[in-house]
Structures are given as structure tokens and as C-alpha cells.
N, CA and C atoms as an extended XYZ file, in Angstrom:
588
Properties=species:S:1:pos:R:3:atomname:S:1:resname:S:1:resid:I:1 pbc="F F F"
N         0.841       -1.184        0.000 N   UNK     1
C         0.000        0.000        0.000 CA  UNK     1
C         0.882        1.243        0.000 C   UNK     1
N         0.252        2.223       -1.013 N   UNK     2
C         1.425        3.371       -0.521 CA  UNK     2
C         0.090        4.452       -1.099 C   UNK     2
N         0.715        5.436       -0.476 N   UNK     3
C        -0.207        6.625       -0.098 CA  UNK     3
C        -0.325        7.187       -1.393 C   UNK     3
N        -1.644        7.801       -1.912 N   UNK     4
C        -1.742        8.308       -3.122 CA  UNK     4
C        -1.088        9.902       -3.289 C   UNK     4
N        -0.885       10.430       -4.437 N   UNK     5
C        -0.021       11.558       -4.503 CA  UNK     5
C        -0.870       12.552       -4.127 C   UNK     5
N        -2.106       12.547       -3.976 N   UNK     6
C        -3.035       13.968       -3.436 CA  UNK     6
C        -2.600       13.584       -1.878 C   UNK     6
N        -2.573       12.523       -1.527 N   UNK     7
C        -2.438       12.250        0.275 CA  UNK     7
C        -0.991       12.755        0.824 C   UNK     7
N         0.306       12.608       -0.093 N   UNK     8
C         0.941       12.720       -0.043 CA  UNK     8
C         1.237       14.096       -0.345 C   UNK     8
N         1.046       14.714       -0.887 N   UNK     9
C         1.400       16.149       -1.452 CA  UNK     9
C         0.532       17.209       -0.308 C   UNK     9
N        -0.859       16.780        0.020 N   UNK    10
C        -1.318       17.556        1.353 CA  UNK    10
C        -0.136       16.923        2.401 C   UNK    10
N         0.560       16.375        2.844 N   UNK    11
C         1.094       16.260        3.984 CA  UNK    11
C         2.587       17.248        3.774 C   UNK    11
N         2.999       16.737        2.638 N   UNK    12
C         4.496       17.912        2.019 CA  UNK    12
C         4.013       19.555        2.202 C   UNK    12
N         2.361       19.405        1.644 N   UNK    13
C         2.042       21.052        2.095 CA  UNK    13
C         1.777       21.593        2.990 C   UNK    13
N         1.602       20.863        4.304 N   UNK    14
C         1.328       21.176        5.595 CA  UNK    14
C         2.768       21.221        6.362 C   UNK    14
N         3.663       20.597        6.006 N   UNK    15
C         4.842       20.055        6.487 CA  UNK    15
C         5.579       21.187        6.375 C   UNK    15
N         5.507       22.025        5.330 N   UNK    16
C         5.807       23.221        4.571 CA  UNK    16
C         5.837       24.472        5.672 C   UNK    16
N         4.407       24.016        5.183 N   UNK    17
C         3.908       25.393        6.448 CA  UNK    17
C         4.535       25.359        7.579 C   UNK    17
N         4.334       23.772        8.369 N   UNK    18
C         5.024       24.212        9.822 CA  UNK    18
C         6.463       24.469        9.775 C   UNK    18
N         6.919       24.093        8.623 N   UNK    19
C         8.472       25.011        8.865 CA  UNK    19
C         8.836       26.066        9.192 C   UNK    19
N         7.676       26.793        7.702 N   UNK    20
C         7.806       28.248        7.705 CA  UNK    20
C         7.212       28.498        8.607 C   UNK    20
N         6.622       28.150        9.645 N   UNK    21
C         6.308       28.837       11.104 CA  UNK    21
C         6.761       29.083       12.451 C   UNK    21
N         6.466       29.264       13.077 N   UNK    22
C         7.199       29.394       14.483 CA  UNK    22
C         7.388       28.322       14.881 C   UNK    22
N         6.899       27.368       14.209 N   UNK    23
C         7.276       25.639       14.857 CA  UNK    23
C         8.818       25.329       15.208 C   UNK    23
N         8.875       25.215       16.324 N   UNK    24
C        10.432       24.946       16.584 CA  UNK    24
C        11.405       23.323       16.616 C   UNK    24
N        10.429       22.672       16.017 N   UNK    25
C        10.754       21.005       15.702 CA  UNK    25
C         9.294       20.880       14.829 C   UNK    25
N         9.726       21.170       13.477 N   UNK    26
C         8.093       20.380       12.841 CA  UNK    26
C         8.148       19.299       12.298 C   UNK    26
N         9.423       18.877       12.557 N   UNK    27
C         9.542       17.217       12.611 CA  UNK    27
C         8.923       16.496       13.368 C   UNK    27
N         8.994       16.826       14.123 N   UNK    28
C         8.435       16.172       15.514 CA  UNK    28
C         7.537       15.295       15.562 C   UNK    28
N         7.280       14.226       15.756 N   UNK    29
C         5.884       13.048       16.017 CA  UNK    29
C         6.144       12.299       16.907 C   UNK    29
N         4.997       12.010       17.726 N   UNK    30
C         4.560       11.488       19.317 CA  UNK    30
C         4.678        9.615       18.353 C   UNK    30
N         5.621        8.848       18.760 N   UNK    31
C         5.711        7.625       17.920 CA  UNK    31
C         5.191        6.598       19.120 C   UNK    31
N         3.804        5.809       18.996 N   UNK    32
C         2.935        5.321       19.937 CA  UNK    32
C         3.388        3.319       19.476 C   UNK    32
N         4.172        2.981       20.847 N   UNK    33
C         3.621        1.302       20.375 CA  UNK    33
C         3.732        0.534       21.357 C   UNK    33
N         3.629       -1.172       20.985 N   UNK    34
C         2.593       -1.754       22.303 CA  UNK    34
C         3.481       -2.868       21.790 C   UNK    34
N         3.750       -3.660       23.106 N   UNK    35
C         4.201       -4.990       23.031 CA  UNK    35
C         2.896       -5.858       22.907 C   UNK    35
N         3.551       -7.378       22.700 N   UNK    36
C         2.085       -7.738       21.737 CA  UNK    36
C         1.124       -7.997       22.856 C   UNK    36
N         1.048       -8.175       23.998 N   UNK    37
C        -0.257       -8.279       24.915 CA  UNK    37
C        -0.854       -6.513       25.206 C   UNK    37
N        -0.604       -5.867       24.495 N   UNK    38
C        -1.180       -4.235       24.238 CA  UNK    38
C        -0.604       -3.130       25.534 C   UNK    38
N         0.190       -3.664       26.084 N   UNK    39
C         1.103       -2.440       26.913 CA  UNK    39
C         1.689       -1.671       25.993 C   UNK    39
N         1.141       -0.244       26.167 N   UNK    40
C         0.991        1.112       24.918 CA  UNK    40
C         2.817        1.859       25.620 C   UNK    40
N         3.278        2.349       24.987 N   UNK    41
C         4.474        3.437       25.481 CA  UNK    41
C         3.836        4.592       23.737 C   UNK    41
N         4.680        5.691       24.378 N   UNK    42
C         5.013        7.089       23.730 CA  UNK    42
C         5.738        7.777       23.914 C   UNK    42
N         6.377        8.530       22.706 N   UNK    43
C         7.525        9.413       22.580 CA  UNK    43
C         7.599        9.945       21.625 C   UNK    43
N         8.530       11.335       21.569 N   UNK    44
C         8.579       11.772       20.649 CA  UNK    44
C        10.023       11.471       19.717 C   UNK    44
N         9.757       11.555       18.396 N   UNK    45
C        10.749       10.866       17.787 CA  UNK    45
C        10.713       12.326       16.617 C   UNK    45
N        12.011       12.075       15.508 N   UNK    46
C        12.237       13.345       14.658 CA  UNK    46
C        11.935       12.160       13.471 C   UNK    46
N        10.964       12.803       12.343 N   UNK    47
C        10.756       12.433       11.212 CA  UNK    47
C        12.125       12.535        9.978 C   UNK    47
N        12.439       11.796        9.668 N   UNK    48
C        13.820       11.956        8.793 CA  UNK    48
C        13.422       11.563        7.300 C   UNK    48
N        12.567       10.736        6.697 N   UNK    49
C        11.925       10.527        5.645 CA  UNK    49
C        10.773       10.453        5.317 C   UNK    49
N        10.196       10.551        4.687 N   UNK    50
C         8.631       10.149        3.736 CA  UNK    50
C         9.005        9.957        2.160 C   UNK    50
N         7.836        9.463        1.952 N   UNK    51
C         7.792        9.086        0.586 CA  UNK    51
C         6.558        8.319        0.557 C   UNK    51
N         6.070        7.926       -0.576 N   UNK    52
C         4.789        7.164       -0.652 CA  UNK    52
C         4.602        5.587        0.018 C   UNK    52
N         5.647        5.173        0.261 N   UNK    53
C         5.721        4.271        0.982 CA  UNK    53
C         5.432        4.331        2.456 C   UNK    53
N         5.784        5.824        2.917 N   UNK    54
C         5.721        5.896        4.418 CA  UNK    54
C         6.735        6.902        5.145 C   UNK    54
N         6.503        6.869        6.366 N   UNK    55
C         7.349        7.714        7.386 CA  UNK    55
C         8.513        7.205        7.753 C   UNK    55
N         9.879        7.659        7.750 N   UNK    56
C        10.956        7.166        8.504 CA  UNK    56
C        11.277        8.070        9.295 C   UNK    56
N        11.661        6.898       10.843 N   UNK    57
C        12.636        7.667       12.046 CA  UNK    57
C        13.214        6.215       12.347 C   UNK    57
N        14.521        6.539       12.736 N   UNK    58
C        15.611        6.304       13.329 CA  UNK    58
C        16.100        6.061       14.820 C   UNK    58
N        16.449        4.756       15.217 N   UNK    59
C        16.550        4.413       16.431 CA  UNK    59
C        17.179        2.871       16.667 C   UNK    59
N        17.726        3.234       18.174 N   UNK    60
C        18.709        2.102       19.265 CA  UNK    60
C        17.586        0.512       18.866 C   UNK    60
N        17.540       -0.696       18.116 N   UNK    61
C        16.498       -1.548       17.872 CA  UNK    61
C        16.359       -2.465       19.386 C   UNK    61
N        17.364       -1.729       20.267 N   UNK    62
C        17.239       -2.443       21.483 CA  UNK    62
C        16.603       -1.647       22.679 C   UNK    62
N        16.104       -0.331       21.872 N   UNK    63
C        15.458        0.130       22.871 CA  UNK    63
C        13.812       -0.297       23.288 C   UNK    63
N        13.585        0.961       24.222 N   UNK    64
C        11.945        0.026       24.724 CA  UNK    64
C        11.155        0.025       23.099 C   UNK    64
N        11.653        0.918       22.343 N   UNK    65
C        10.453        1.288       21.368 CA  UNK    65
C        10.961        0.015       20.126 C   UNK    65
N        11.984       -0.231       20.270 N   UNK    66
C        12.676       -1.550       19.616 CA  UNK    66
C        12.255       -2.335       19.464 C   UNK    66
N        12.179       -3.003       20.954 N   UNK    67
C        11.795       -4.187       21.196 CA  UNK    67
C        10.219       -4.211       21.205 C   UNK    67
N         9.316       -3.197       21.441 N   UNK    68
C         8.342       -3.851       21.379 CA  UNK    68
C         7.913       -3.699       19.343 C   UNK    68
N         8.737       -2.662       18.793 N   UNK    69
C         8.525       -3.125       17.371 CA  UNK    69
C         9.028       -4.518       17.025 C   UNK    69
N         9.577       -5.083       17.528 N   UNK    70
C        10.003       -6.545       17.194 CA  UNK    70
C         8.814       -7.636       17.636 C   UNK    70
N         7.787       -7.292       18.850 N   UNK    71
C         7.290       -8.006       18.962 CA  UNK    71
C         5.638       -8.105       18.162 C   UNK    71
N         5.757       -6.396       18.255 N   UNK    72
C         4.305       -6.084       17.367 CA  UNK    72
C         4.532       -4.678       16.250 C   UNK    72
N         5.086       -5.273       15.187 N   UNK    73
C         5.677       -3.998       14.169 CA  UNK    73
C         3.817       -3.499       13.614 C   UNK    73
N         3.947       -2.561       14.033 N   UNK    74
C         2.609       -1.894       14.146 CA  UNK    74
C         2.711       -0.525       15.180 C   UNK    74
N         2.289        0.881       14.320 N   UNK    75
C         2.871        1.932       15.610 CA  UNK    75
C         1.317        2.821       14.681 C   UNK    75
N         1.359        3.965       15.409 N   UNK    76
C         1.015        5.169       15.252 CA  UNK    76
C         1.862        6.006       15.436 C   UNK    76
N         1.692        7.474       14.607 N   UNK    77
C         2.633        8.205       14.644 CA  UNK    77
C         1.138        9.555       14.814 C   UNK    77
N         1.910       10.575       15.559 N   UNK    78
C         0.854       11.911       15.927 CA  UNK    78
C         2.012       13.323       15.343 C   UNK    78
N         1.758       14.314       14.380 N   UNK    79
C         2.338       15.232       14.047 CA  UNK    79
C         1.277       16.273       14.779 C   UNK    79
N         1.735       17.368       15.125 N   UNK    80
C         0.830       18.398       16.069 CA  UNK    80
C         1.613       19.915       15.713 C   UNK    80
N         0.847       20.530       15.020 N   UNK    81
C         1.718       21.582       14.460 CA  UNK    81
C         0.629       23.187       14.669 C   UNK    81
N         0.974       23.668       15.586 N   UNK    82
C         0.111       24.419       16.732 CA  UNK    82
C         0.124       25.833       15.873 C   UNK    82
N         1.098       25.902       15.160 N   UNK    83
C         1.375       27.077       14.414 CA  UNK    83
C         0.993       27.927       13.137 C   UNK    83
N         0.075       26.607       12.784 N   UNK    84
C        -0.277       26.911       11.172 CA  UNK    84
C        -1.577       26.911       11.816 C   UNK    84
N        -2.413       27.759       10.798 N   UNK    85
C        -3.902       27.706       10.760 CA  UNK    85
C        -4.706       27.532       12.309 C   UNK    85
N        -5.597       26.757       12.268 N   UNK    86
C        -5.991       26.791       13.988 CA  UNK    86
C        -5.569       25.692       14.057 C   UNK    86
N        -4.607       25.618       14.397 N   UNK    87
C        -3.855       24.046       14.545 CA  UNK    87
C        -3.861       22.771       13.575 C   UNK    87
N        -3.056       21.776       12.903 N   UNK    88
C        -3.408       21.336       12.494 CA  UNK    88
C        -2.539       19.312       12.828 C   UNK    88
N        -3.312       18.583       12.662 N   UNK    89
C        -2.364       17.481       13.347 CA  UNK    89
C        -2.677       16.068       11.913 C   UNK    89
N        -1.630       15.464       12.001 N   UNK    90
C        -1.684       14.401       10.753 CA  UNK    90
C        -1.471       13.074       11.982 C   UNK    90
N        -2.550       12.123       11.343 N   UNK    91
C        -2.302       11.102       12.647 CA  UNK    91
C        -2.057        9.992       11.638 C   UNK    91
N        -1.333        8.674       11.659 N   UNK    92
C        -0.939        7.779       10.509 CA  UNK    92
C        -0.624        6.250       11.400 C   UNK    92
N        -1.499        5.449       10.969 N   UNK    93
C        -1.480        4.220       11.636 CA  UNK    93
C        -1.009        3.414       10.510 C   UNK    93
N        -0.355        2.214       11.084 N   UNK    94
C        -0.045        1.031        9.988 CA  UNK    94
C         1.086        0.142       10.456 C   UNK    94
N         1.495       -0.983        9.913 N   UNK    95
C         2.379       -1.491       10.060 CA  UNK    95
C         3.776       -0.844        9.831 C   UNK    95
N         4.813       -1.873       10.303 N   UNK    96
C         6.169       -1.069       10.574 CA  UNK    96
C         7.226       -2.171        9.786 C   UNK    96
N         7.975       -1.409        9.091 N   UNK    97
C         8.856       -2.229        8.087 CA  UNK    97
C        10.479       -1.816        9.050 C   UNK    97
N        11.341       -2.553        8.959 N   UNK    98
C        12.571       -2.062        8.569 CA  UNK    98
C        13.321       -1.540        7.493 C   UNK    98
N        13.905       -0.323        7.339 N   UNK    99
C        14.426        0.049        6.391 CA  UNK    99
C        15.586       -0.496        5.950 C   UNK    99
N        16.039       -0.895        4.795 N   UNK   100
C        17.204       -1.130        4.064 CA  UNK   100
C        18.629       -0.783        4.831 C   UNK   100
N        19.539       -1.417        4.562 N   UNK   101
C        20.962       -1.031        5.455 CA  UNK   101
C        21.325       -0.113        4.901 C   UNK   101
N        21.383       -0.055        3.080 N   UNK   102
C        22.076        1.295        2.328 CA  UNK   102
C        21.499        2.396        2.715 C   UNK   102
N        20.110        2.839        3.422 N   UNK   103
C        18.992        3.754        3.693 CA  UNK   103
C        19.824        4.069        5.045 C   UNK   103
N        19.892        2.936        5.769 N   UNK   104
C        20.289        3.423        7.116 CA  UNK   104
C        21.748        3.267        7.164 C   UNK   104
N        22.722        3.509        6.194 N   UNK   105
C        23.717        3.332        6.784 CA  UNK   105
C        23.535        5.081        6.061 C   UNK   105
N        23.133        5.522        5.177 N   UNK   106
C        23.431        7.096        4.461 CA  UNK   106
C        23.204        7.789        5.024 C   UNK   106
N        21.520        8.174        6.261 N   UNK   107
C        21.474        9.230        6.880 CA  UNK   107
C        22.381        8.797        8.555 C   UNK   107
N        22.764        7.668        8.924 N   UNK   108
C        23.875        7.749        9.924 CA  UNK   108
C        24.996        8.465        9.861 C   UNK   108
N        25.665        8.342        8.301 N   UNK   109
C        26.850        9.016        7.831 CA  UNK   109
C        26.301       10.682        7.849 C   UNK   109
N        24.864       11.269        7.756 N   UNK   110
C        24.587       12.461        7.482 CA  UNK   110
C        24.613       12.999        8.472 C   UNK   110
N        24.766       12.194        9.981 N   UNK   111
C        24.631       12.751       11.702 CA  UNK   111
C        25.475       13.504       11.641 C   UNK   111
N        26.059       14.353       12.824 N   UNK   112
C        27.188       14.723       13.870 CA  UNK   112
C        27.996       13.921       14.170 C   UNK   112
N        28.939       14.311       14.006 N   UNK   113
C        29.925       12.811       14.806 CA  UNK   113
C        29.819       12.349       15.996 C   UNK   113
N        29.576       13.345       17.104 N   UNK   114
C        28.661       13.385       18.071 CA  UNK   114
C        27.591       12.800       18.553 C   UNK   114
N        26.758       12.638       17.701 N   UNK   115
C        25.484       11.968       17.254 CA  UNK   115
C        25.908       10.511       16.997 C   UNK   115
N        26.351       10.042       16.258 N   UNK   116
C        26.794        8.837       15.720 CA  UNK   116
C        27.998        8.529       17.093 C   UNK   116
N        28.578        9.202       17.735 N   UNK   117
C        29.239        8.200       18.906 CA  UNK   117
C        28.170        7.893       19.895 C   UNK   117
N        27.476        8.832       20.373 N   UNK   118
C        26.428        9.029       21.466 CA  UNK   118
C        25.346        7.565       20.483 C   UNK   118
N        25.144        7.451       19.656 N   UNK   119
C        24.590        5.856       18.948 CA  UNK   119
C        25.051        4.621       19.331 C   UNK   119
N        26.922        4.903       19.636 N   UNK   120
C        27.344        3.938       20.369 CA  UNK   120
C        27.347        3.548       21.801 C   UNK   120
N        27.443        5.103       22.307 N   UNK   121
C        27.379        4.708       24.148 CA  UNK   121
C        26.206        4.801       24.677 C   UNK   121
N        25.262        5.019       24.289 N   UNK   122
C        23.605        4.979       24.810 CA  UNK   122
C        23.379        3.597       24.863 C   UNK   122
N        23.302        2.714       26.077 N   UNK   123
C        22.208        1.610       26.278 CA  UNK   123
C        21.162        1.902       26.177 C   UNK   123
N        20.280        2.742       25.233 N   UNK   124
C        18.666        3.287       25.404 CA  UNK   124
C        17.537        2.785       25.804 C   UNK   124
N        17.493        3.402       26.816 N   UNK   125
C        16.127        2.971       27.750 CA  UNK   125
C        16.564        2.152       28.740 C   UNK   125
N        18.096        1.371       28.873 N   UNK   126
C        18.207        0.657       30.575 CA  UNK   126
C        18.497        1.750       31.176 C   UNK   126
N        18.646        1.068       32.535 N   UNK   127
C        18.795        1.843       34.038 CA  UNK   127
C        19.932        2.474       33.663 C   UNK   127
N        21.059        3.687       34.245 N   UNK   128
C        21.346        4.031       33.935 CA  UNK   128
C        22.059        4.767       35.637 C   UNK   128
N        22.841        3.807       35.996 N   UNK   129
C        22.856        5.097       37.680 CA  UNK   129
C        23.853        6.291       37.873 C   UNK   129
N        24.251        6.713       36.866 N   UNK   130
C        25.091        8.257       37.134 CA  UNK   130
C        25.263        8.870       35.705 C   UNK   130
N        25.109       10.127       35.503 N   UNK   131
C        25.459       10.492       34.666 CA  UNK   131
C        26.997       10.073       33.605 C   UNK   131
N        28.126       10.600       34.842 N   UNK   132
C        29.111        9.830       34.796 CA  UNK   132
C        29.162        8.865       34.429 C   UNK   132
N        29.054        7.575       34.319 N   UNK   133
C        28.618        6.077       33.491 CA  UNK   133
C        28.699        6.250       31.802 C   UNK   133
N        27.903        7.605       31.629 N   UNK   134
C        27.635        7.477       30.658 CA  UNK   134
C        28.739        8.311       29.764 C   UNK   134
N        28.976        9.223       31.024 N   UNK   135
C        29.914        9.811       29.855 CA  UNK   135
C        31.434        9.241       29.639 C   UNK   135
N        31.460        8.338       30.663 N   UNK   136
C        33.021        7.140       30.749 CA  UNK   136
C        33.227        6.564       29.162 C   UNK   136
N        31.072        6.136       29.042 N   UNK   137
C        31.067        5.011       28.008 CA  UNK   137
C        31.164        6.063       26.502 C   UNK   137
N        30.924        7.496       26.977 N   UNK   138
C        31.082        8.110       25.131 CA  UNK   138
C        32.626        8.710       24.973 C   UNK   138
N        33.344        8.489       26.278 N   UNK   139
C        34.887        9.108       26.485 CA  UNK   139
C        35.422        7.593       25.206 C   UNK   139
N        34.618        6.434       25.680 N   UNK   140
C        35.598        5.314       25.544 CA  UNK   140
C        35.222        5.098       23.836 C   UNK   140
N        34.212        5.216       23.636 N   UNK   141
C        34.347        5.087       21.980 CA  UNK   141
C        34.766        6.380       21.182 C   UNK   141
N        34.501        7.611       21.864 N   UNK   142
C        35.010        8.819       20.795 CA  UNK   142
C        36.976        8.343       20.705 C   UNK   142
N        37.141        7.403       21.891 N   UNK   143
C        38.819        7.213       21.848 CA  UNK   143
C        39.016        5.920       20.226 C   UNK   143
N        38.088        5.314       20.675 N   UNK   144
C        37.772        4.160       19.769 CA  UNK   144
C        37.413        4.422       18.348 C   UNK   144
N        36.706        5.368       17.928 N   UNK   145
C        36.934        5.967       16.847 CA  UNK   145
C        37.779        7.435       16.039 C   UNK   145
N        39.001        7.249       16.982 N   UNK   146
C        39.458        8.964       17.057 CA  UNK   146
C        39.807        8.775       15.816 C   UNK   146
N        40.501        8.114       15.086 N   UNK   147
C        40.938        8.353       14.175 CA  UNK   147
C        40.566        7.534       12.262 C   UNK   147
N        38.781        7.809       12.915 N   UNK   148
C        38.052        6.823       11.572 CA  UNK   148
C        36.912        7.049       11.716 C   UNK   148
N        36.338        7.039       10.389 N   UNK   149
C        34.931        7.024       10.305 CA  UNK   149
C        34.059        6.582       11.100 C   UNK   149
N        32.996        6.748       12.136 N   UNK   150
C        32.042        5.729       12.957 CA  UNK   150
C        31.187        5.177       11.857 C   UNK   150
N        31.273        4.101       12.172 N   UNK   151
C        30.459        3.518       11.416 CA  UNK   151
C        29.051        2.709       12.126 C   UNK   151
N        27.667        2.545       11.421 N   UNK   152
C        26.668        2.597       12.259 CA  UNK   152
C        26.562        1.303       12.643 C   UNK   152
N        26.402        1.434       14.225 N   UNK   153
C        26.008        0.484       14.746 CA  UNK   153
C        24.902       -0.737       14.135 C   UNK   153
N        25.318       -2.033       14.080 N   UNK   154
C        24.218       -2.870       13.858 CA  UNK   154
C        22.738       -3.116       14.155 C   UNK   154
N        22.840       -2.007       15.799 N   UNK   155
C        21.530       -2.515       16.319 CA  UNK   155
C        20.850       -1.306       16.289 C   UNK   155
N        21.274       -0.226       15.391 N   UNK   156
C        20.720        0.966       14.790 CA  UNK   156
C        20.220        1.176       13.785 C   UNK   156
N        18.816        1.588       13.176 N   UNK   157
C        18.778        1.618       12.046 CA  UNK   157
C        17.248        2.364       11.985 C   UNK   157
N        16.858        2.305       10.465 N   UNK   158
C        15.484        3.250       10.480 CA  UNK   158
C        14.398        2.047       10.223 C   UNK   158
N        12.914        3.137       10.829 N   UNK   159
C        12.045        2.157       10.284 CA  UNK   159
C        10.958        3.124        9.981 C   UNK   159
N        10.455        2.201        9.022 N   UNK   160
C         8.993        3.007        8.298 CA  UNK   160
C         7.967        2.548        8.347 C   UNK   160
N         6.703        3.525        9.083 N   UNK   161
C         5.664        3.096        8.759 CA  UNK   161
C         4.732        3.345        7.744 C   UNK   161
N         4.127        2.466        7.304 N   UNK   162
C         3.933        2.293        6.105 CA  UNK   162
C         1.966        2.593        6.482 C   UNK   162
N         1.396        3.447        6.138 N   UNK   163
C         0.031        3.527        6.430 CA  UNK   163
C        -0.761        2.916        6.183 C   UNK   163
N        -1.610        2.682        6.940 N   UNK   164
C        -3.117        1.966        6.686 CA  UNK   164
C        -4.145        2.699        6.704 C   UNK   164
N        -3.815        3.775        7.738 N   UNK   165
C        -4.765        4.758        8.153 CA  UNK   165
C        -3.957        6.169        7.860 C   UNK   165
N        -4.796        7.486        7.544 N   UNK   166
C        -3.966        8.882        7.653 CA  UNK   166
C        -5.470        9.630        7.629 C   UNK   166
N        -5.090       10.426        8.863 N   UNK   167
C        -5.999       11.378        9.237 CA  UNK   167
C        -5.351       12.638        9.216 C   UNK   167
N        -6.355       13.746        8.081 N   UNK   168
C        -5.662       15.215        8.410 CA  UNK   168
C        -6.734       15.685        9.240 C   UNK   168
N        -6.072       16.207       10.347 N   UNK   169
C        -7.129       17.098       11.118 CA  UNK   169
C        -7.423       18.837       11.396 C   UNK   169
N        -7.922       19.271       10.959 N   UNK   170
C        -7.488       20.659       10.828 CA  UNK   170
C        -8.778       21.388       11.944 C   UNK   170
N        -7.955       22.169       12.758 N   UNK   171
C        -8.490       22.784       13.808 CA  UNK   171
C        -9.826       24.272       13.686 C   UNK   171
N       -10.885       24.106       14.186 N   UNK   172
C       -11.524       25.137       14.148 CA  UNK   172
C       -11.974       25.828       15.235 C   UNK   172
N       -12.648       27.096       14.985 N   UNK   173
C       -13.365       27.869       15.989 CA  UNK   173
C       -14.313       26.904       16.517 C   UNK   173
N       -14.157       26.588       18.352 N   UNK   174
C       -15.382       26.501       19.094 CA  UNK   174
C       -15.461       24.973       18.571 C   UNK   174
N       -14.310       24.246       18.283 N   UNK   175
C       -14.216       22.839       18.719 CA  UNK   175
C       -15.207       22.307       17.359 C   UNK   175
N       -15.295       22.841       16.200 N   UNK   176
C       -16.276       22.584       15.448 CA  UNK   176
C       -15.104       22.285       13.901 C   UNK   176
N       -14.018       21.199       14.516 N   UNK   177
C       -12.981       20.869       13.410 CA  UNK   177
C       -13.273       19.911       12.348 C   UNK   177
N       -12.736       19.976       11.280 N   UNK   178
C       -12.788       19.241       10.429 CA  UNK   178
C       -11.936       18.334       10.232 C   UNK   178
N       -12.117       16.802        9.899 N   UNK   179
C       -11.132       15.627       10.231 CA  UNK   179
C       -11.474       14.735        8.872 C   UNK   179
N        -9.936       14.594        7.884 N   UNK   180
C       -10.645       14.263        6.405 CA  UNK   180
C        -9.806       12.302        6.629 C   UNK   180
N       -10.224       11.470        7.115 N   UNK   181
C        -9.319        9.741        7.052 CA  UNK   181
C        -9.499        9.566        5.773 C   UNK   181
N        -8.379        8.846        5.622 N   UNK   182
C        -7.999        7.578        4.242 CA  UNK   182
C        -7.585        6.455        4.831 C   UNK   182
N        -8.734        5.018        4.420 N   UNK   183
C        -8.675        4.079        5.293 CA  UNK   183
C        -7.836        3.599        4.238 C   UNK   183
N        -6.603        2.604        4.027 N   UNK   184
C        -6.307        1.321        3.127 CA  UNK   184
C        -7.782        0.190        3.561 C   UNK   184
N        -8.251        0.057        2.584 N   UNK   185
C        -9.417       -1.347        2.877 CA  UNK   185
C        -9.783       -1.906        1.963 C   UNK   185
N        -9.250       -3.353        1.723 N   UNK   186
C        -9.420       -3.788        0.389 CA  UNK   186
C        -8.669       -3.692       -0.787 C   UNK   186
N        -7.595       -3.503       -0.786 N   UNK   187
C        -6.694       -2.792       -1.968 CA  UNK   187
C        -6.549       -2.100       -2.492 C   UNK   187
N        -7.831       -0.729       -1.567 N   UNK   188
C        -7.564        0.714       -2.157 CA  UNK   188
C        -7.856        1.346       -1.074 C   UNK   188
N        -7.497        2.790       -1.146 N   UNK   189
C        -8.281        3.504       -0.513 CA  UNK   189
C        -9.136        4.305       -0.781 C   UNK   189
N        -9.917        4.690        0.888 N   UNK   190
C       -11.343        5.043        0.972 CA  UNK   190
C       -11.133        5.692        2.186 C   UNK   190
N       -11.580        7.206        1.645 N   UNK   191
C       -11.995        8.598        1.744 CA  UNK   191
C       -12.899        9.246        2.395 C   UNK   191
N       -12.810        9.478        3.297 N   UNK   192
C       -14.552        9.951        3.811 CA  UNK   192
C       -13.440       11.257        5.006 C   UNK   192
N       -14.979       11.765        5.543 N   UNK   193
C       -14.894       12.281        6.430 CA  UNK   193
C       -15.430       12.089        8.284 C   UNK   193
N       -14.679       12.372        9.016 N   UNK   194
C       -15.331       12.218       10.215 CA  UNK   194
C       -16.066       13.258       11.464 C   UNK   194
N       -16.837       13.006       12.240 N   UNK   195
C       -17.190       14.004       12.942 CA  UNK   195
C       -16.196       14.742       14.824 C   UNK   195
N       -16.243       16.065       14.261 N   UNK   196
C       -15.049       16.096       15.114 CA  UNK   196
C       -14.910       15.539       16.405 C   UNK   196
């Protein structure tokens, strides 16, 4: 399934907007998922791709949001962009793919070097008892890569969700908003509207 080019081109034009606005991360999406007996977590994650196939962000595959994509690749993603119009929010349900290694090894190389060591010394999401700990563990690989490319960790990489569902929601006076879904159902999609 991949998103049709009117579905796709309203999201590039909204995406637009919150740039050009006071939005100060309009990357930004609340990335929602559940290990498979339905224990829900949330966070916010930075959008790094789209395309008709879907959304990509980037992450530790051993973290909490990791592991429970391993057990139930299936997420929601929430965009909330307070700045444009009377608010406007894109909500996108569906299954969850892994992205390609050539995909995820290109925007790793596009990080901070910084970024890409801190990939190596983050256990993401264990316990964690001193700050110190952590910064021993990014002293010990920035030594480990002083003099070479980092190269991306194995248990790092991107993933995309691929929609089933996409809701634009666009905010009005006095709670009286307009909300346009595109279900995937059946091998196409289907269009309607909902009540706010």
C-alpha cells in the first residue's frame, strides 16, 4: 500500500507550512507502540523521511520502542503543528517495516559525529545510575573511533511506517474541526470524512 499523490502532497504542504512557522521542531511526532499483549508506550521521535511508501525515524532496535517493534511492528505516529492555521495534526497508523541497510547506513553518515558516537554509548532505555557512566562510556568510543569514520552500529537503524490509516485534522473555531481519514481497505483507498 502506498499513499496516493493527493495524500501525499497535502502532507508535504502542511509540512511546509510548519516550517515556515514558528514551529520549533516540525519534525516532531509522538511515535505510539505496544508490546504484543497491548502495553501502549510514547515518545517523541524526529521524522527523517517520507515518501509514498511511508514515514521514517531512526533508532537504538534495542530500545523500549525496539523491542516492542520486534514483537508487534505496528505503531502510530501523531504530528501536532500548533502554528499553522488553527492548529493542524496528521495522525498515521499502519504497520512497521525495517528500512534497508544502504537507507540506514546514508542518513547515519549524514549525523554529527557526536550523534553517531552518542549511537554507540547509549544503552537506550536501561537503568542508567550516574550520569558519569555514561559519559566514561562516550569518552571510551570517541577514543575508539578517534581516528576513523564511525560507522553505524548494527543494532541501529530506520524504520517506516507504512500507512493503513492517515488522518488530516485541521483545527476550528469553538471545537467545530474538520477531520478528512484515508482508510487502506481492500486494496484501495477510501476517503470519507469524520465528525469532530
Amino acid at each position: 500500500m502506498r499513499m496516493t499523490d493527493d495524500m501525499l502532497a497535502t502532507f508535504e504542504s502542511l509540512l511546509a507550512e510548519a516550517r515556515a512557522s514558528a514551529d520549533p521542531e516540525p519534525t516532531a511526532m509522538v511515535l505510539a507502540t505496544a508490546t504484543a499483549d497491548g502495553e501502549v508506550s510514547a515518545r517523541t521521535v524526529l521524522l527523517k523521511g517520507h515518501d509514498a511508501r511511508g514515514f521514517v525515524f531512526y533508532t537504538n532496535s534495542l530500545s523500549t520502542k525496539g523491542r516492542q517493534l520486534a514483537e508487534n511492528p505496528r505503531a502510530s505516529l501523531l504530528f501536532l503543528w500548533k502554528h499553522i492555521r488553527h492548529q493542524v495534526q496528521v495522525r498515521v497508523d499502519g504497520p512497521v517495516e525495517r528500512v534497508d541497510d544502504d537507507e540506514s547506513d546514508a542518513y547515519f553518515a549524514s549525523r554529527p559525529r557526536e550523534s553517531q558516537i552518542g549511537a554507540w554509548a547509549s544503552l537506550q532505555s536501561e537503568v542508567l545510575d550516574a550520569r558519569e557512566t555514561f559519559e566514561r562510556r562516550y569518552a571510551r568510543y570517541e577514543a575508539e573511533f578517534a581516528d576513523r569514520a564511525v560507522p553505524r552500529p548494527p543494532h541501529w537503524f530506520g524504520y517506516r511506517v507504512r500507512p493503513a490509516r492517515v488522518e488530516f485534522w485541521y483545527g476550528q473555531p469553538f471545537r467545530l474541526h474538520e477531520r478528512i481519514v484515508h482508510e487502506w481497505r481492500d486494496g484501495a483507498w477510501v476517503t470519507g470524512m469524520r465528525y469532530p
